[in-house]
C-alpha positions in Angstrom: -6.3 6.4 -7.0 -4.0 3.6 -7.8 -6.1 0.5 -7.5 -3.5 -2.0 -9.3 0.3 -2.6 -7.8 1.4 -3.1 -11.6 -0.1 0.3 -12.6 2.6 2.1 -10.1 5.5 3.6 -12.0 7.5 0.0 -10.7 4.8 -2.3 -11.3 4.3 -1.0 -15.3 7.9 -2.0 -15.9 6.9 -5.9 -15.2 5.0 -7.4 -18.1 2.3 -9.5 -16.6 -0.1 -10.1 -19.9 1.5 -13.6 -20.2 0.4 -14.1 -16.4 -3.2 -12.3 -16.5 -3.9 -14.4 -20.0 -2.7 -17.5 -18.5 -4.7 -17.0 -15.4 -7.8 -16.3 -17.7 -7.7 -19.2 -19.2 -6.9 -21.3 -16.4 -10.2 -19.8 -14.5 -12.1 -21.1 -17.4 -12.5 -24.8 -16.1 -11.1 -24.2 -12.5 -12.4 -21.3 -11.3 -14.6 -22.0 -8.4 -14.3 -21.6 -4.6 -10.5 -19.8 -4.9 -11.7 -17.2 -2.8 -11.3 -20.2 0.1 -12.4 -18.9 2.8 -12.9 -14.9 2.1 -15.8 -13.3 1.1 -16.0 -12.5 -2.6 -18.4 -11.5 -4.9 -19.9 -12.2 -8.6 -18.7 -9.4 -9.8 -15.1 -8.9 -8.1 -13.5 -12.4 -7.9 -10.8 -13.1 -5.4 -8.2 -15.7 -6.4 -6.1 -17.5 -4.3 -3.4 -20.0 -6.1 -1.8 -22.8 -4.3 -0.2 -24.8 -6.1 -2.8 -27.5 -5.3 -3.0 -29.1 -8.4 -1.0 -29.8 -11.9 -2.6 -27.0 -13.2 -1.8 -24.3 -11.2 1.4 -25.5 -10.3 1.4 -24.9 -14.2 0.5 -21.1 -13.8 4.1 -19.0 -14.1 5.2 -17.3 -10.5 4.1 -13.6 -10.0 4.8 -11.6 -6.8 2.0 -8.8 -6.7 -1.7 -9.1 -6.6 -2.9 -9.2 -10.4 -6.2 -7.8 -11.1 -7.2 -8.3 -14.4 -10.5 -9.3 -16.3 -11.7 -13.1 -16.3 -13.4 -14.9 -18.9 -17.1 -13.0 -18.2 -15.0 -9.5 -18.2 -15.9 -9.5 -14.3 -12.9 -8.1 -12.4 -10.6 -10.9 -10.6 -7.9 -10.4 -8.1 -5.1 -13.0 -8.3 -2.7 -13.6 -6.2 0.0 -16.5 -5.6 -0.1 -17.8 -2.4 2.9 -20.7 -3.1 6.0 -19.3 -1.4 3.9 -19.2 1.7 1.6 -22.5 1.7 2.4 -26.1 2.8 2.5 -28.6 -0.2 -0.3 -31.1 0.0 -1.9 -34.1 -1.7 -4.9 -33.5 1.0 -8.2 -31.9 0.4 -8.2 -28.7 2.6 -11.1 -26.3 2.6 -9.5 -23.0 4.2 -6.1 -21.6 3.5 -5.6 -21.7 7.2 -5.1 -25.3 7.1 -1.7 -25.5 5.1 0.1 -21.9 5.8 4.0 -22.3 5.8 5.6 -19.1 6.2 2.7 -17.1 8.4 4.2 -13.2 8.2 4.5 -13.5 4.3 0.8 -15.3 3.8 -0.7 -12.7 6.4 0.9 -9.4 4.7 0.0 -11.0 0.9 -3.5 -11.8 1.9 -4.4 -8.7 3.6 -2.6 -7.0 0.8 -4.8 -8.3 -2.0 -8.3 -8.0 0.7 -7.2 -3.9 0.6 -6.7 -4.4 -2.7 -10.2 -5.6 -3.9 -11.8 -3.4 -2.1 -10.2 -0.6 -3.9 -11.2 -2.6 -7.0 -14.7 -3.1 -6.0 -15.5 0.4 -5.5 -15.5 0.3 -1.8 -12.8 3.8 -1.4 -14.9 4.3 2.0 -14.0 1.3 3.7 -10.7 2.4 5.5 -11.7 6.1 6.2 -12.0 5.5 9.9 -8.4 4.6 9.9 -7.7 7.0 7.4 -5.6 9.2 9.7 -3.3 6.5 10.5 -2.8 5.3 7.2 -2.0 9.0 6.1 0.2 10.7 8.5 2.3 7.1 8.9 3.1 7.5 5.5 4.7 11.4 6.0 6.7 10.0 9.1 8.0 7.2 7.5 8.6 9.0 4.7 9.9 12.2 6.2 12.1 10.5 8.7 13.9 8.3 6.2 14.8 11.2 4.6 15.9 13.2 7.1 18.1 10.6 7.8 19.4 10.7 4.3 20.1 14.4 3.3 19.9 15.9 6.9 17.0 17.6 7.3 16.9 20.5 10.0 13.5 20.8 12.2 12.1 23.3 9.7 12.7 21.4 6.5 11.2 17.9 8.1 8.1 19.5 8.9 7.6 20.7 5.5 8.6 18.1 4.0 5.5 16.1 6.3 3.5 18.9 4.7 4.2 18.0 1.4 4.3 13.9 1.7 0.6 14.6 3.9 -0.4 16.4 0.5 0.8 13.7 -1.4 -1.1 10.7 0.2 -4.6 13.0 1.1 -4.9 14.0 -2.6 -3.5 10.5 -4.0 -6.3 8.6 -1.7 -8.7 10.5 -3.7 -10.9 8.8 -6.2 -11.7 11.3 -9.8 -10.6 14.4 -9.6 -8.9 16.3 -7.8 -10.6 20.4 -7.5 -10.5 23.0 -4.9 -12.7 21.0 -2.7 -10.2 18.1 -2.2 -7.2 20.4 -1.6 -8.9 22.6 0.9 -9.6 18.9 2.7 -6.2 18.1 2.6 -5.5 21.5 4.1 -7.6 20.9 6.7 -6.7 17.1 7.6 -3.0 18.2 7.7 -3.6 20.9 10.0 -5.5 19.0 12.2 -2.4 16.3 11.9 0.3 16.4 14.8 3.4 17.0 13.3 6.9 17.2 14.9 6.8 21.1 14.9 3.1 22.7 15.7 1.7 24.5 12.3 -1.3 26.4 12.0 -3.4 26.1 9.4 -2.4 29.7 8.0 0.7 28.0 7.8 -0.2 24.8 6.2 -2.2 26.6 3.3 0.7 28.7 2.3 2.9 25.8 2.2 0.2 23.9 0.5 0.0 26.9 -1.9 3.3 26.5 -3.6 2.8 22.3 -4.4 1.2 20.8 -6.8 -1.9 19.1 -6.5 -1.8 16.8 -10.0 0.1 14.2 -8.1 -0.4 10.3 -9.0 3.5 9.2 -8.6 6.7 9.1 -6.8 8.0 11.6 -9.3 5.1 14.1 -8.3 6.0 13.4 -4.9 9.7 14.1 -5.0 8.8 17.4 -6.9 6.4 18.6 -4.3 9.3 17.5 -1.6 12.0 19.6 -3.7 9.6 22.8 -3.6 9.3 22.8 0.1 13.0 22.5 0.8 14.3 24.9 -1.1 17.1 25.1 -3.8 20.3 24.5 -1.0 18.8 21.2 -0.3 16.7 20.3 -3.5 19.7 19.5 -5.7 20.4 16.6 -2.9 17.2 15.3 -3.9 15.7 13.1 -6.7 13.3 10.7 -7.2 16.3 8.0 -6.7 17.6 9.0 -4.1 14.3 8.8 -2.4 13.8 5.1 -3.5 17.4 4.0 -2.4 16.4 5.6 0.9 13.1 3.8 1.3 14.1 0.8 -0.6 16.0 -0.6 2.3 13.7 0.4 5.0 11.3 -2.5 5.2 11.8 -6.5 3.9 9.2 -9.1 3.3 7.5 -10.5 0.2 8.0 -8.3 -2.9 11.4 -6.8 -0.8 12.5 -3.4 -2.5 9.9 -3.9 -5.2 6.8 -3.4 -2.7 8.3 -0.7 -0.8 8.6 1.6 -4.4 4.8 0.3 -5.0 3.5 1.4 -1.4 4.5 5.0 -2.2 1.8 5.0 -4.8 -0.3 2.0 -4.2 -2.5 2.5 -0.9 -3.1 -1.4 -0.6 0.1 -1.7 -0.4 1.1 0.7 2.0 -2.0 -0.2 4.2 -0.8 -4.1 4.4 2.7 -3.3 5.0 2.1 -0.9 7.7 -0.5 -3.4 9.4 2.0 -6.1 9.7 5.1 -3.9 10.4 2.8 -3.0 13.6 1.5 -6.1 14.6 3.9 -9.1 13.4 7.5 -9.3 15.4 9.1 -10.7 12.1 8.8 -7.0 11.1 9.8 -5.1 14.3 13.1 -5.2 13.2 12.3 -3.4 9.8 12.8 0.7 10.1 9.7 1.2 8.9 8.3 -0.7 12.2 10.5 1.6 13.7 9.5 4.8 12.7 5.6 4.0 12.9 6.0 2.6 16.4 8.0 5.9 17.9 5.0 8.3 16.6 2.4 5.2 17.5 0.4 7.4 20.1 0.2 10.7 17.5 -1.3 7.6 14.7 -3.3 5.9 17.0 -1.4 3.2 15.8 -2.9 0.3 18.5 -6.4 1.2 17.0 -5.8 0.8 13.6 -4.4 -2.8 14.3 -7.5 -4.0 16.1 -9.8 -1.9 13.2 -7.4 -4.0 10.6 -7.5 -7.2 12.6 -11.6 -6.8 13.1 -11.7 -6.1 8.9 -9.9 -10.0 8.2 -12.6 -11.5 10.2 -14.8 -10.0 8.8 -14.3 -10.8 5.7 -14.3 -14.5 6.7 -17.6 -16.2 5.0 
């Protein structure tokens, strides 16, 4: 499992060792209580910036949550909060006091809360959701593309095969053996999909694919295999990102959409808010999520996701 936007195939094309040093350094003599008010541990820092002093208006601009090691070699997650925050000469003791642009903090902070989880070892803190999370991501994927190349009932379903392999096996943390295929079997079959499959079916398709998949690239392969060779040569791993690319806008834009497909942080903050926030409604992603919303239980994984952020208020 991914647990790092800038270890996606996108995100290691942006050099951020300038950023993560800088950051290190700058934690040195300044890094207490930027976690505000989120729980965070010894061990797994969280670390909000903005742009509240000289020094980290100072710190260069990223757009993705960093994690990195700090000054103790204890794991930190860094994120910069600035596009979305109020500028103030005024003590303020929550980031709730001075938020600006309210859709881009919510998505960026829930975004790097999914993402220190995954950091801190916590892979189980999402699995009661898990089904949402999952077959979201073969709608939204399958759909788009349908759109694209014109996929006939048959083809879309098995392409919601394949991208339900994808996510099941890339949500897994070590290895991947016969045990975690045969569960991917099973959660598939037991997924409603836009044509009823058993799961005879479902492990024949599943037969053909395969299961070493940790990118886009893997996932476009896998895609290509179920469709077959009249409709494969329409398909490659750019194609797939063009499609997508355009199918959802907030921070990050095209560059957090490519991420979500491997990063599951990513995709889990971006689906909450293109459920719950109207500034995404308009977004085909929102779309697409909100026409299957009753096969996703898409209502309870907003109050589940909505209960987790309060929770994690100290």
């Amino acid at each position: 499992m991914i647990t790092n936007p800038y270890n996606t195939s996108f995100g290691s094309l942006i050099n951020v060792t300038p950023i993560e040093e800088k950051l290190a350094k700058f934690l040195i003599t300044n890094g207490s209580n930027l976690n505000y008010e989120y729980d965070s541990s010894e061990d797994a820092t969280l670390v909000f910036i903005t742009g509240k002093n000289d020094e980290e208006k100072e710190l260069p601009l990223w757009e993705h949550p960093i994690v990195f090691n700090d000054h103790k070699g204890n794991i930190a997650v860094a994120v910069d909060l600035r596009k979305f925050v109020k500028v103030t000469n005024e003590d303020f003791l929550t980031l709730s006091e001075i938020i600006r642009d309210n859709s881009g903090f919510q998505f960026t902070v829930l975004r790097t809360l999914v993402t220190y989880e995954y950091v801190s070892g916590n892979f189980g803190r999402f699995r009661s959701v898990e089904r949402t999370i999952y077959s979201s991501f073969a709608y939204w994927v399958a759909d788009s593309l349908s759109a694209g190349i014109m996929l006939t009932p048959d083809e879309k379903v098995k392409t919601e095969v394949a991208v339900l392999h994808y996510i099941s096996l890339i949500m897994v943390n070590g290895e991947i053996g016969n045990e975690e295929v045969n569960t991917a079997i099973i959660k598939i079959a037991n997924s409603k999909l836009s044509l009823p499959l058993n799961i005879k079916v479902v492990k024949s398709i599943v037969s053909t694919l395969n299961n070493s998949v940790e990118s886009i690239d893997d996932l476009v392969n896998n895609i290509k295999i179920v469709l077959g060779e009249s409709k494969a040569v329409m398909l490659d791993t750019n194609v797939l990102v063009n499609i997508l690319s355009t199918s959802w806008f907030g921070p990050g834009g095209s560059e957090t959409v490519i991420m979500a497909t491997e990063d599951i942080a990513t995709w889990i903050a971006m689906l909450f808010v293109s459920a719950e926030d109207n500034t995404y409604k308009r977004t085909r992603l929102s779309t697409i999520i909100h026409k299957y919303k009753t096969k996703v239980k898409l209502t309870d994984f907003v109050k589940y996701m909505e209960l987790y952020v309060k929770e994690r208020k100290i």
